[in-house]
N, C-alpha and C positions, 0 to 999 in steps of 0.2 A: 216528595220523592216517589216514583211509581218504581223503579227499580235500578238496580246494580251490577256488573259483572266486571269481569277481569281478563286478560290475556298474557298474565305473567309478569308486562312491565309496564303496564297503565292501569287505570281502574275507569269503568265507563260508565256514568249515569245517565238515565231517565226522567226528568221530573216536568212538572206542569207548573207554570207561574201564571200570575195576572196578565203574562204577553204570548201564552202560548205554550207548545209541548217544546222540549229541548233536550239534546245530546250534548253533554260535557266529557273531555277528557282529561283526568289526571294523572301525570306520569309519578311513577313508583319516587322520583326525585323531587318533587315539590307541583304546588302551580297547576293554574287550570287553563288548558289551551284547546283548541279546536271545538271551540262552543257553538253549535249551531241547532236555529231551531227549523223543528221539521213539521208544527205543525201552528195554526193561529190558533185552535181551541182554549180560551183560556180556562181559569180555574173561575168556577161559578157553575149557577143554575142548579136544576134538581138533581143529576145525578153526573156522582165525578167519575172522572176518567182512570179506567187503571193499565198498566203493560209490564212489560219484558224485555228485555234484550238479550244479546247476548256477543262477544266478543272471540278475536281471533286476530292472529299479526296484524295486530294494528288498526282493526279496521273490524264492524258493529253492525249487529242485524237486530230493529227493535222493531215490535209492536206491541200496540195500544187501543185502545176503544175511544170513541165519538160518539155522541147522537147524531144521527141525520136523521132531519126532520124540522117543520117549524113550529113543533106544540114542547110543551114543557116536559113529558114524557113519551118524545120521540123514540124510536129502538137505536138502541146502540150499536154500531158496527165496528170492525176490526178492520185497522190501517197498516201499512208498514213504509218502515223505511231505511235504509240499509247500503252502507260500504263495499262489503263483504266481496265480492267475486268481483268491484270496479275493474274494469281490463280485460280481465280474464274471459268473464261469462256475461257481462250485462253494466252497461253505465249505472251509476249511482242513483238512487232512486229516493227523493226526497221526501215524497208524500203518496202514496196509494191506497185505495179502500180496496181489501181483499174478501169483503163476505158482504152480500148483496141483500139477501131476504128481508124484504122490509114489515114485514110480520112479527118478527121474533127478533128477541137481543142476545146479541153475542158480549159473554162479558168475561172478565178474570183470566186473560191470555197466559200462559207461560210456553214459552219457547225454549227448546236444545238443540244445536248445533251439531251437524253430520258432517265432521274438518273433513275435507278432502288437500291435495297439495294443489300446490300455488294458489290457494283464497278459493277457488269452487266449490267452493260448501254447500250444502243444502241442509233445513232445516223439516224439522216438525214444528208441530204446536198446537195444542191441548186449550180447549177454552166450553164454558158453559155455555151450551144456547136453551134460552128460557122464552116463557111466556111474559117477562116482563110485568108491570106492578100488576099483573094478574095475581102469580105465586101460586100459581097450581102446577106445573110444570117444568122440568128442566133435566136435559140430559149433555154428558161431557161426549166433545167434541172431537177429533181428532185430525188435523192438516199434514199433509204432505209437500215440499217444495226443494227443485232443485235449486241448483246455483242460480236459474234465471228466474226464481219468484215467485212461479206459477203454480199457485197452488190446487190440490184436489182435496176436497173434505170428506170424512163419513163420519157416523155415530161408532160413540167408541162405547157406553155403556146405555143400557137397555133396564135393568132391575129393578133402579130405584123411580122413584115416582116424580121426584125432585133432586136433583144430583147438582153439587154447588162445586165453587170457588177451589180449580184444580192444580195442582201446582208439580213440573213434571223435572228429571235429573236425568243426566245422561252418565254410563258407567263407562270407565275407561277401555270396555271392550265391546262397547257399542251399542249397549241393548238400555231401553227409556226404562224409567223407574217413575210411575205415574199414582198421586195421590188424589183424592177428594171427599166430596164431604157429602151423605148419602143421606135423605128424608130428615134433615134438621141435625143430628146427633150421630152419625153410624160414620166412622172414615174408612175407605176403601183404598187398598194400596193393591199397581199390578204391575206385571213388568212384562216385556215382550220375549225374555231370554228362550221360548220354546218355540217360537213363531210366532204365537197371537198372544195376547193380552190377557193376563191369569193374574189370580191374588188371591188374597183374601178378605174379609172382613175382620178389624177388629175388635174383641169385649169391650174395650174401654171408648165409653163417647166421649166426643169431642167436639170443637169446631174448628176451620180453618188451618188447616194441615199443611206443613211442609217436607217437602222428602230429599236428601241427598245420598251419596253412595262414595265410598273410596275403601279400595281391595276388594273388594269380594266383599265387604260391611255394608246393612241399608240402614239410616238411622230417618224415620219417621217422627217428627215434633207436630203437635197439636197440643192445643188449650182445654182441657177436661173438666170435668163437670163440677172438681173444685174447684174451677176457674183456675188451676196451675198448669204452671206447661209439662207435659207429659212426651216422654220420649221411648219410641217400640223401635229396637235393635235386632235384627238380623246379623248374627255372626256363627258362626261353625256351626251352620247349618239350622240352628234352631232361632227363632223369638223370643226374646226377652222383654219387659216394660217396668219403666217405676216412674212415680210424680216424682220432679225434680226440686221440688220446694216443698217438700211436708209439713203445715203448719202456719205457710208462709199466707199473708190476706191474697187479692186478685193478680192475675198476671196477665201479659200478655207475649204471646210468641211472635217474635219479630222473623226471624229464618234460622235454620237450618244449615251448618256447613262439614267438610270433613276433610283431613288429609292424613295420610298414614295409617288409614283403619280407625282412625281416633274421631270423636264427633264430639261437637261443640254447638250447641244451643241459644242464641240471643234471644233477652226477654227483656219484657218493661215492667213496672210495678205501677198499678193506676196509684196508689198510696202515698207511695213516695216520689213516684216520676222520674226515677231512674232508669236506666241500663242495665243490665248487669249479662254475664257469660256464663255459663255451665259449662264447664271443658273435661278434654279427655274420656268422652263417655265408649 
């Protein structure tokens, strides 16, 4: 499974098989219908594929990373494919490669959705571009694109020396809430609510960060340095944080969600190889 989303009365997946990348939909009533795949990359080789998607009446805007190239440590580039504006803004677009440099890999895409009415959305999206199994290098991304696709890219952070694995939310009043993971352990969270991209750094290290938003609440999850999942809350104005498992052996932070101001945390236990929820935070 590379990723997830919703539109209220379907739920839309991402995932990579043995025959390729694919889009499923399941409606909120049972049953999986309108399976289609978008791309033949299958699952294998040195380095796997990861993406995003993201949904809207009916209809799905995903990408994903490739290697192009014919060595085993090819660069990775960033594809898309996408429903979202068919009719309206631009035919259906099954398979596309949208980042070209073949120097450097683009990897860990996350995408948010700018709803316009009748389906003309247009998107952002956040992703690493690195030096690849180099590992000296790497700064977050930042994409621009209307309803027709067409994207414009610039660098969005500059500080860290190595800047990983970004993971971005959009707030129900329009401004991106953008995480990542900064020289091995530091996570960085910004938000554009002032015009440009401001935040802060947090005390507590981590790795692999997730970030959502609902009312005015940011609820940031990462996996810290007891290996538990940890959660930094933005609400009435100030940060709050605490490990969610005190006590508990290893974890891992699966995502991030939230509705009503209230935030809810999914994790794995490597121990026991569960699931489990943290709710209501």
């Amino acid at each position: 499974m590379l990723a997830a989303a919703d539109d209220g009365s379907s739920t839309f997946l991402l995932y990579q098989s043995s025959s390729g990348v694919w889009v499923a939909k399941r409606p909120h009533t049972g049953g999986l219908v309108n399976v289609q795949r978008i791309s033949t990359r299958a699952l294998g080789g040195a380095v796997f594929s990861a993406g995003d998607l993201v949904a809207f009446t009916d209809q799905w805007w995903a990408v994903w990373t490739e290697q192009v190239g014919p060595t085993e440590f090819a660069p990775q580039k960033l594809f898309q494919s996408k429903t979202i504006g068919a009719g309206d803004c631009i035919d259906p677009i099954v398979k596309q490669q949208i980042t070209v440099n073949m120097s450097l890999d683009d990897e860990h895409p996350s995408i948010v959705l700018k709803p316009a009415s009748a389906g003309a959305s247009g998107a952002d999206l956040f992703f690493a571009r690195t030096n690849g199994e180099v590992g000296t290098s790497g700064h977050i991304w930042r994409g621009a694109a209307g309803c027709d696709a067409d994207w414009t890219f610039r660098q969005l952070s500059f500080a860290g020396q190595i800047d990983l694995n970004p993971d971005a939310s959009r707030s129900g009043v329009g401004n991106n809430h953008v995480v990542f993971q900064r020289d091995g352990s530091h996570i960085v969270y910004l938000n554009n609510s002032s015009g440009t991209y401001r935040g802060r750094q947090f005390a507590t290290p981590g790795v692999a960060p997730r970030v959502t938003t609902s009312q005015g609440v940011v609820f940031v999850a990462f996996r810290d340095f007891r290996q538990h999942p940890f959660v930094a809350i933005f609400r009435s104005g100030a940060w709050s944080g605490r490990d969610l498992t005190p006590g508990a052996g290893g974890q891992l932070v699966l995502a991030v969600t939230a509705s009503g101001g209230r935030g809810t945390v999914l994790a794995a236990s490597f121990s026991s190889h569960r699931l489990y929820a943290v709710a209501d935070l």
